[in-house]
VOTOR-944206 format. One record per residue (C-alpha): x negated, y negated, z; residue in one letter. Coordinates in steps of 0.02 Angstrom, whole numbers, padded with zeros to 5 digits, always signed. Example, Ala and Ser with C-alpha at 12.3 -4.5 7.8 and 13.67 -1.06 7.14 Angstrom:
2
-00615+00225+00390A;-00684+00053+00357S;
***
This chain:
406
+01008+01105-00189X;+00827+01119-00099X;+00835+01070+00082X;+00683+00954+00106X;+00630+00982+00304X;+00579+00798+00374X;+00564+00687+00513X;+00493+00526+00556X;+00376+00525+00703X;+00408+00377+00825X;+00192+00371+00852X;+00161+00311+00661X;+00003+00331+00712X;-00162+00381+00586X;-00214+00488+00702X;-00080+00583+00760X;-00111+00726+00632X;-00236+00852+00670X;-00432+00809+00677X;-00426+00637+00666X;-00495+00503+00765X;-00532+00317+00745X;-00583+00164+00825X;-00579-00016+00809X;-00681-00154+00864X;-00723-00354+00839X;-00898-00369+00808X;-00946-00561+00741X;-00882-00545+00555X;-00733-00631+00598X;-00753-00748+00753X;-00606-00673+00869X;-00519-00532+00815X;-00543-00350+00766X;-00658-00341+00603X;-00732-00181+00590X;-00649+00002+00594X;-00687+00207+00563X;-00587+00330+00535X;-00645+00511+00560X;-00580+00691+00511X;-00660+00817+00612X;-00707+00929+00464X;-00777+00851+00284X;-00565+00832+00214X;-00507+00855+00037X;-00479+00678-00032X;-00410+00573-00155X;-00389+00392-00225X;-00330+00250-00322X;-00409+00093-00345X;-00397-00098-00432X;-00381-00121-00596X;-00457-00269-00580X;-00605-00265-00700X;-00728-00376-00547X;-00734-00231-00437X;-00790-00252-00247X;-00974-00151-00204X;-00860-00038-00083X;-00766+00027-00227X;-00917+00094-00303X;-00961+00174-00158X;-00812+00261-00104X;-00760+00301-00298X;-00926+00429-00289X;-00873+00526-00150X;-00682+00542-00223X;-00732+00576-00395X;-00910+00647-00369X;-00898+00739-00201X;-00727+00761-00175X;-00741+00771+00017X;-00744+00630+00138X;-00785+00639+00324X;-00738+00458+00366X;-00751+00305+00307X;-00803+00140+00366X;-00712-00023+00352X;-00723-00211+00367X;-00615-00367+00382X;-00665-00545+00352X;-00769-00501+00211X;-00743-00445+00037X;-00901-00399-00005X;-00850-00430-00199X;-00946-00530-00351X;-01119-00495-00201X;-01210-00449-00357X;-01372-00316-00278X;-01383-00366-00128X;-01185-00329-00079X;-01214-00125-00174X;-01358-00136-00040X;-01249-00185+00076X;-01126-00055+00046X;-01235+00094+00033X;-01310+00049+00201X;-01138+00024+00287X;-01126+00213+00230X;-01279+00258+00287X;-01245+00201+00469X;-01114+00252+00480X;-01181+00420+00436X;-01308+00420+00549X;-01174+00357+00696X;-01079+00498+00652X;-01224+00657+00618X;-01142+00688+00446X;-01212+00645+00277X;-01191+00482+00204X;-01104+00584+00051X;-00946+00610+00161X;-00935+00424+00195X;-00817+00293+00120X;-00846+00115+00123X;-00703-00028+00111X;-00719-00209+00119X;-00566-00355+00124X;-00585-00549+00153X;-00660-00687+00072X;-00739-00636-00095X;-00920-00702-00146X;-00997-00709+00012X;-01149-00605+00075X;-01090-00480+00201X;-01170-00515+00376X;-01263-00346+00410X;-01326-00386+00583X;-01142-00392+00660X;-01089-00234+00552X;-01250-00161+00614X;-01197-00209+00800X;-01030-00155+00803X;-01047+00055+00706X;-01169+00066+00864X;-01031+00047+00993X;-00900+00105+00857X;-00814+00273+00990X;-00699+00359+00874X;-00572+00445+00978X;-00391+00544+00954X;-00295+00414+01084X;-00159+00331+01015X;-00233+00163+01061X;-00395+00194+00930X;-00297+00219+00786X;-00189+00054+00848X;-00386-00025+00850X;-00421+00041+00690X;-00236-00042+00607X;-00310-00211+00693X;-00473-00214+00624X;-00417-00203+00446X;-00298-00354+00423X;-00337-00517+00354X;-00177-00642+00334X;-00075-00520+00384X;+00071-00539+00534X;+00085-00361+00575X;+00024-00183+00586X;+00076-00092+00449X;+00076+00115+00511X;+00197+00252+00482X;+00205+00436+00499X;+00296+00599+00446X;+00316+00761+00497X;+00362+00919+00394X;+00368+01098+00372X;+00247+01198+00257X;+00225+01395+00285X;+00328+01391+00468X;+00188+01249+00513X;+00190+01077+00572X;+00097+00970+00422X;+00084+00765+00508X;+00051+00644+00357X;+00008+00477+00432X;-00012+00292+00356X;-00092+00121+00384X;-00122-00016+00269X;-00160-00212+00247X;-00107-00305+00140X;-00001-00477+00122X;-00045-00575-00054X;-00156-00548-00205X;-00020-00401-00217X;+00015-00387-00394X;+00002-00290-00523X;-00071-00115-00473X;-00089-00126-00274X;-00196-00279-00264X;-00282-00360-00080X;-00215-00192-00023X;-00310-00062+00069X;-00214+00097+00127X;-00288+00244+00222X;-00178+00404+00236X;-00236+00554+00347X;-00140+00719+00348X;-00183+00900+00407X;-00113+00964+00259X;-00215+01118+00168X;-00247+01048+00008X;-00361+01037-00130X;-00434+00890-00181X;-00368+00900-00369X;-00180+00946-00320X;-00213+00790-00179X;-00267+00665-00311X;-00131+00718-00430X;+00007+00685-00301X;-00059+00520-00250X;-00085+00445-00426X;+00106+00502-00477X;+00158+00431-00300X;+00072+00278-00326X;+00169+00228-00477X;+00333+00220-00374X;+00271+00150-00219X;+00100+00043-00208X;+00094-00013-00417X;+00303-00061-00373X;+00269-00201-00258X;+00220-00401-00282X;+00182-00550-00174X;+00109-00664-00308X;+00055-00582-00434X;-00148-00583-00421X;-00238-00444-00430X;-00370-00415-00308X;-00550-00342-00321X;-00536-00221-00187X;-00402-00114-00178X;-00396+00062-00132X;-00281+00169-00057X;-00350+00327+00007X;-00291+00497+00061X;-00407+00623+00183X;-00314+00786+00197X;-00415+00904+00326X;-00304+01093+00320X;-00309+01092+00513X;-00133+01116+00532X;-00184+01300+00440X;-00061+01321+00303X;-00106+01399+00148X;-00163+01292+00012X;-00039+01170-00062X;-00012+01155-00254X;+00163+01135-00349X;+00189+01305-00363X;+00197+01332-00176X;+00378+01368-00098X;+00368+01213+00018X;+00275+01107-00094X;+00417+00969-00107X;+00414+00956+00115X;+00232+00883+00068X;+00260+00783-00066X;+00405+00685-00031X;+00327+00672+00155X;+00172+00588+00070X;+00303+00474-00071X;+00372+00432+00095X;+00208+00384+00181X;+00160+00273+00025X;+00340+00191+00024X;+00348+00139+00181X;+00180+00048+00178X;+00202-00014+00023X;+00373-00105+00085X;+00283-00151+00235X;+00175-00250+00121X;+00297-00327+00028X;+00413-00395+00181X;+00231-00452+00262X;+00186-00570+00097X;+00128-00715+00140X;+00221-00841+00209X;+00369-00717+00174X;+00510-00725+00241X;+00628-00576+00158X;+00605-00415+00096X;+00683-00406-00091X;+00712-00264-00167X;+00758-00233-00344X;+00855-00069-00414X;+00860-00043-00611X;+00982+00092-00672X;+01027+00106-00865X;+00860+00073-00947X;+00782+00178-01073X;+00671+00271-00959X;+00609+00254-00769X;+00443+00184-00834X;+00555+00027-00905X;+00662+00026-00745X;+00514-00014-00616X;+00446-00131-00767X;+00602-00229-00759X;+00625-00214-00593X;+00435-00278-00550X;+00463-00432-00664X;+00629-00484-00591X;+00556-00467-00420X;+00397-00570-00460X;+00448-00688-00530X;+00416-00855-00438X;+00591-00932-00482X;+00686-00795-00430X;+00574-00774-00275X;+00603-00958-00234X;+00784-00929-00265X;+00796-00815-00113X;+00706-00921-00013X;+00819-01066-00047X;+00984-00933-00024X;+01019-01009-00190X;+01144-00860-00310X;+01065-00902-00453X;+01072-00769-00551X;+01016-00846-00723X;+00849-00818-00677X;+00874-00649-00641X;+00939-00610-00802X;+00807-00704-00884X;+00659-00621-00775X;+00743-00454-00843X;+00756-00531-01057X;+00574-00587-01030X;+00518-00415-00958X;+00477-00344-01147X;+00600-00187-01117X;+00723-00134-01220X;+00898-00207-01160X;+01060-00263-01225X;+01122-00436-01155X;+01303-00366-01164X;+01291-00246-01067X;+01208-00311-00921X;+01281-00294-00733X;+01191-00396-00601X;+01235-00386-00394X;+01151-00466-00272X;+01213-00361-00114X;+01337-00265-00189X;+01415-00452-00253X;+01430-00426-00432X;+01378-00588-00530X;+01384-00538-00701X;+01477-00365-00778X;+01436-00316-00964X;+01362-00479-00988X;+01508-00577-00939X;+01481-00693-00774X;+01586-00657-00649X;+01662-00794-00516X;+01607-00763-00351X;+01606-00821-00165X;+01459-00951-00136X;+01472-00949+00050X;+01477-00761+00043X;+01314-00779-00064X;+01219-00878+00049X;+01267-00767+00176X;+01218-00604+00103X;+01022-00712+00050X;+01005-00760+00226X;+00979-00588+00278X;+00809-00525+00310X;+00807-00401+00158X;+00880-00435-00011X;+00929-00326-00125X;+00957-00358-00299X;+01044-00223-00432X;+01020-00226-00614X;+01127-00096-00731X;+01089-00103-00917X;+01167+00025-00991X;+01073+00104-01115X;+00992+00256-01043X;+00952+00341-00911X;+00801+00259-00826X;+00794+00214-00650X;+00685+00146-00539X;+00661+00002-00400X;+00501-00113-00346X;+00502-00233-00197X;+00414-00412-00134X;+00468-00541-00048X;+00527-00721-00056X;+00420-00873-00116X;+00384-01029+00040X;+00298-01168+00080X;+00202-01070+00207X;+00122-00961+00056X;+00061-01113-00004X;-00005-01177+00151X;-00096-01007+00197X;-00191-00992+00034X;-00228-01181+00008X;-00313-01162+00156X;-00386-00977+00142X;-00564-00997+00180X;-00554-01110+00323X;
***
C-alpha cells in the first residue's frame, strides 16, 4: 500500500507556503471591521478554479474567470466584503475591471494577473472611493499576522476564521498547501456564498491544477449545505507558484498522490469549516452513505439527507427521529431498496434491513447534544460511497437572515 507523507501545520496560515504575502484592512465598505483584502504570489502562479452555478453571476466572476480560463496565471487577487457586487448591471463590470486595475497598478504587475472577488449584499453599487482608499495603503507582507488580516477581511456572517494548512513531500521537497475561506449560508448546491483561496508552492501546471481541483471539489466544497440557496458569487481558487522547486506535478509523477490528497485535504477542511460555521449553527452533521449504486449516488443521498430542513431541525431539537432520515434518503431520486436500509445516528443503529430497531432515547439525546453529528446510511445495493456535511437548523438562522441587510 502507498505511504502518503503528510502533516498538518499548526500556522494554517495562506501564507505560510513559499512567495506569498497578503494583507488585510477595513476601509469604509463595511462600517467597522476588515472589508477589503490581497493576496500576492511573488511570481505570476499557475491557477485554477471553480465557480457558481448560479446562472446571475456576480461582475467579479467574470473577471477572475478570464485570467483562469484565458490567462491561466494569476499574480494576486483582490477581494471585498460587505458588498456583492452582483445583478450591478455596467456599472458593477466597471467596477470590477477597475478594482483589477488598481490593484495592478498597487502592485507593478499587469492587470491580466489580477483576480477580483466580491461577497455581501447583492444589488448594490459598490462604493469605489473606499476600495480606492484602502488598495493605496493595502502592504502585502509574508507575517503571519497579514494572512490572519487577509482571513478577516473576507467574512460576512461568519463567527470564525476559516484557515488550514498542509505540508508534504514531493521530489525530497517541502510542498505547503494552504487554505482560507468564508462562507456561512447561501451554501447549497455547488459551493454557494462561498469564497475559498488556496495558495501552495507546488510546481504545477495550470491544466493538471484545474483538473485536481474540479475532481476535489465534488467531494469537498459541492458536499456541503447550510440552506440550500445558491449564491451568485462563489469561487474557490487555487494559485500554485513552483517556489518550493520540485519538478512539475501531473498524475504520472511518483509523489503525485502527497499533493493531491494534501490539496483534498485543504478543500475538506474548509469546506467542514463552513458547514459547522452555518448560520445560526450550532452542530456539525455529517452524513456517510455506503451501499449505493455508485459514489456519485452516495454524496447525492447523503447531501439530501443532510439538507434537509426537517432533519436539520431534528438535530437541533436532539430529537432521534429517524423517519425523516429515511424519507430525506426515498425522496433523494437514487436507486435504493427500503428493505435493506441500515440507519445509525452515532454508531446507534435505528433501523437494520429496513426493520426499526428499539433504542435508548436518553442515549440519543445524548449522542445529538454533541457538537458534531454524525449520521450513517447503508443501502446495500452496490458499492458507492460517499459523505457530505452541514449543520443544524435554529432560530438564530432565522433571525440573522430576516435581518441581513440591516
Amino acid at each position: 500500500m502507498e505511504t502518503i507523507e503528510m502533516k498538518q501545520l499548526s500556522s494554517k496560515n495562506i501564507v505560510s507556503p513559499k512567495g506569498f504575502t497578503a494583507a488585510g484592512v477595513h476601509c469604509g465598505i463595511k462600517q467597522e471591521k476588515k472589508d477589503l483584502g490581497i493576496l500576492v504570489s511573488e511570481v505570476p502562479a499557475s491557477v485554477a478554479g471553480v465557480f457558481t452555478t448560479n446562472a446571475v453571476q456576480a461582475a467579479p466572476l467574470k473577471v477572475t474567470k478570464e485570467v483562469v480560463y484565458n490567462v491561466g496565471k494569476m499574480q494576486a487577487i483582490i477581494v471585498n466584503s460587505g458588498n456583492a457586487n452582483a445583478c450591478t448591471g455596467k456599472q458593477g463590470i466597471a467596477d470590477a475591471y477597475e478594482m483589477q486595475a488598481l490593484a495592478a497598478e498597487k502592485l507593478g504587475i499587469e492587470p491580466y494577473l489580477v483576480g477580483v472577488a466580491s461577497t455581501g449584499v447583492i444589488g448594490e453599487i459598490m462604493k469605489m472611493d473606499p476600495v480606492k482608499k484602502g488598495i493605496e495603503v493595502l502592504a502585502p507582507q509574508r507575517e503571519s499576522q497579514s494572512g490572519v488580516d487577509f482571513a478577516q477581511a473576507i467574512l460576512t456572517t461568519d463567527t470564525v476564521m476559516k484557515n488550514t494548512s498542509y505540508a508534504t513531500i514531493v521530489d525530497g521537497r517541502e510542498v505547503i498547501i494552504s487554505g482560507t475561506a468564508k462562507g456561512s449560508g447561501m451554501i447549497e448546491p455547488n459551493m454557494a456564498t462561498m469564497l475559498g483561496f488556496i495558495t501552495t508552492d507546488a510546481n504545477i501546471e495550470s491544466v493538471e491544477l484545474q483538473k485536481a481541483l474540479s475532481e476535489i471539489t465534488n467531494v469537498t466544497f459541492n458536499a456541503i449545505t447550510v440552506d440550500g440557496d445558491t449564491s451568485t458569487n462563489d469561487m474557490v481558487v487555487v494559485m500554485a507558484n513552483g517556489l518550493a522547486g520540485n519538478n512539475p506535478l501531473s498524475t504520472a509523477h511518483p509523489d503525485w498522490a502527497n499533493f493531491y490528497t494534501a490539496l483534498r485535504l485543504v478543500a475538506e477542511d474548509l469546506a467542514k469549516s463552513i458547514a459547522r460555521d452555518g448560520e445560526g449553527a450550532t452542530k456539525l452533521i455529517e452524513v456517510e452513505v455506503e451501499g449505493s449504486v455508485s459514489d456519485e449516488e452516495a454524496r447525492k443521498i447523503a447531501k439530501t439527507v443532510v439538507g434537509s430542513p426537517l432533519v436539520k431541525t431534528a438535530v437541533f431539537g436532539c430529537d432521534a427521529n429517524w423517519g425523516r432520515i429515511i424519507a430525506a434518503v426515498g425522496y433523494s431520486g437514487a436507486t435504493v431498496n427500503p428493505d435493506k436500509i441500515t440507519i445509525k445516528i452515532g454508531g446507534a443503529v435505528m433501523v437494520e434491513n429496513g426493520e426499526p430497531i428499539s433504542f435508548s432515547e436518553e442515549q440519543l439525546i445524548e449522542i445529538l447534544k454533541q457538537p458534531e453529528v454524525k449520521i450513517f446510511v447503508s443501502l446495500g445495493v452496490g458499492e458507492g460511497h460517499g459523505f457530505a456535511w452541514g449543520c443544524d437548523l435554529t432560530y438564530d438562522y432565522v433571525q440573522i437572515n430576516a435581518s441581513y441587510r440591516s
